[in-house]
Structure formats: C-alpha cells, structure tokens
C-alpha positions as CSV (number, residue, x, y, z in Angstrom):
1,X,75.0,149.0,-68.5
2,X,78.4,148.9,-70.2
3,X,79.8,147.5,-66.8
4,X,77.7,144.7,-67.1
5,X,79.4,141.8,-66.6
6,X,82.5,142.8,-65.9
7,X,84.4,139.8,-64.4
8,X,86.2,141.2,-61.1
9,X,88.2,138.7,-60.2
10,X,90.4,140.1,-63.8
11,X,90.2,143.7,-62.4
12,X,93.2,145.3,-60.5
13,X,91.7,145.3,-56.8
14,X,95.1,145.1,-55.9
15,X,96.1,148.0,-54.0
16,X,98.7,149.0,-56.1
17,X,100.2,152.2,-56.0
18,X,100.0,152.7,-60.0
19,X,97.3,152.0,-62.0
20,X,97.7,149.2,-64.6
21,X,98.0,150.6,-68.3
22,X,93.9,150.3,-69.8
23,X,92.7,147.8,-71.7
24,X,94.0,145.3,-68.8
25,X,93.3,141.5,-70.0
26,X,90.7,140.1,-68.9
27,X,88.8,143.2,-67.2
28,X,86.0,143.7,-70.2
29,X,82.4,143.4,-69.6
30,X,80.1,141.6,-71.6
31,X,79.7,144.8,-74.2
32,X,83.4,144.8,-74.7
33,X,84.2,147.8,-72.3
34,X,87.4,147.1,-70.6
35,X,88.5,148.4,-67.1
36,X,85.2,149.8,-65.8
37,X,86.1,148.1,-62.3
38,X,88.8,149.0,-60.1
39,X,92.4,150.0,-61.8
40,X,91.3,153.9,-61.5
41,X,87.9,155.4,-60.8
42,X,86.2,157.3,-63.7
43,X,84.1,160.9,-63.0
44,X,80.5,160.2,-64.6
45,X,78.3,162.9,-65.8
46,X,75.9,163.0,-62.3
47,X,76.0,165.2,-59.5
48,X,74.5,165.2,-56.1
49,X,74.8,166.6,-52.3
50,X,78.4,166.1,-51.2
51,X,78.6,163.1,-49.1
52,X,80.1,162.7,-45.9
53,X,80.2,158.9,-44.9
54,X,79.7,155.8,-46.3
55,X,76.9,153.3,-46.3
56,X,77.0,149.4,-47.6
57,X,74.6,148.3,-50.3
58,X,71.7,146.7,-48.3
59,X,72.6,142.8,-48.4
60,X,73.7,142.0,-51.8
61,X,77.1,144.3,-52.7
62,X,79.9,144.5,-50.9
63,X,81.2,147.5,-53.6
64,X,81.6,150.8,-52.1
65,X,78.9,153.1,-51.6
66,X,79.4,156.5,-50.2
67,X,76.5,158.4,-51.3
68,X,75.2,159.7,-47.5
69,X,74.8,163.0,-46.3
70,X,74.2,163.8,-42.7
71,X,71.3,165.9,-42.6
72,X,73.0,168.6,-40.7
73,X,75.8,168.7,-43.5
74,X,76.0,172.1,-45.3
75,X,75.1,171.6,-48.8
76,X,78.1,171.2,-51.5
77,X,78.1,169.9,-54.8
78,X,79.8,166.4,-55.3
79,X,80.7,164.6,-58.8
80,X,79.9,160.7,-58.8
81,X,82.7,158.6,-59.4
82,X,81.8,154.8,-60.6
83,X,83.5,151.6,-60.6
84,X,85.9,152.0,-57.4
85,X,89.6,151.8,-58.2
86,X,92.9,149.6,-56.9
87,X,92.9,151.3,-53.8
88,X,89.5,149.9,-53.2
89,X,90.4,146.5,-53.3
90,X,87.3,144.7,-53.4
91,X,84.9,147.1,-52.5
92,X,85.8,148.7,-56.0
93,X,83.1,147.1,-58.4
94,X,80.6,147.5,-60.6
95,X,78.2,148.9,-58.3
96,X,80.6,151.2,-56.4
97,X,79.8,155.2,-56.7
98,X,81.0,157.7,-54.3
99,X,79.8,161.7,-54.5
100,X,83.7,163.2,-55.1
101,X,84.3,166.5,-54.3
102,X,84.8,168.1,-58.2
103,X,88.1,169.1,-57.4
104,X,89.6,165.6,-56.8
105,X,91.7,163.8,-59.3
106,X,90.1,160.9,-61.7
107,X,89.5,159.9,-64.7
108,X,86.1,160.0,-67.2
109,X,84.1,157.4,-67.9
110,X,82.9,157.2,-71.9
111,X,80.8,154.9,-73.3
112,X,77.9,154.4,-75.8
C-alpha cells in the first residue's frame, strides 16, 4: 500500500551503476513514501521457498516476478525483495518481488 501510486516514469530504472541518494524527486507515491520503485531493492519482512526462475505477471505487469520454484528444487528459504531496483530497468516496479537468497545484499523496506 505505501507504493501506491508511485509514478515510475520519476524512479531511477536507469541502469546505473550507483544508486541515487533517497528521497529522489519525484519518486513518492501517493502516501508520501519516496523511492519504493527501482533505485535499490528493499528486503520485506516475508519469506517463501527459494526460487529458481522467473515468471511474468499474467497480462497486466511487466514488473519482475521471480517467485517460481521448480518442483524438483530442494527446499531453501528465500527473503522477498519488493520494488525491483536500477538494474531492473523497467521491470523494477511496484509490483516487482523476487524470493532472495537471505544472504544477498539490499536494503529494508519501512513503512507504516
């Protein structure tokens, strides 16, 4: 919810090496929460069956979604990451979520 209308087009989908200092203009949803797409990804407090491949939204996202374990995959835990970062480019979005392995680097998500 406090991605919500979070204008993309003011996000850094860029590709960038570095990600931009937070609180980048523009990138704030409609709650006031700035950077929750793209820039970096943020660790939220879900877990699930490590992934091992990716999936698209069916028909109405192209915003990453890698949340699908083959079913001969040995179990592992994973950490979701939300909101895709600059690497992404524009598969990062509000609606992007991957299972991370929970020793990967990111950052947290906080909001209330």
């Amino acid at each position: 919810m406090a991605a919500a209308g979070t204008p993309e087009a003011r996000c850094n989908l860029s590709r960038a090496a570095e990600a931009d200092p937070t609180g980048t203009p523009g990138c704030v949803s409609r709650w006031g929460i700035y950077d929750m797409v793209g820039n970096a990804s943020e660790w939220v407090a879900e877990w699930i069956a490590l992934p091992s491949r990716c999936a698209e939204w069916p028909g109405f996202s192209d915003d990453l979604m890698c949340l699908t374990a083959a079913p001969d995959d040995p179990p592992a835990p994973a950490a979701l990451i939300r909101g895709g970062d600059r690497r992404n480019g524009t598969a990062a979005g509000v609606l992007a979520v991957l299972g991370s392995p929970p020793t990967s680097r990111s950052g947290f998500r906080c909001a209330r």
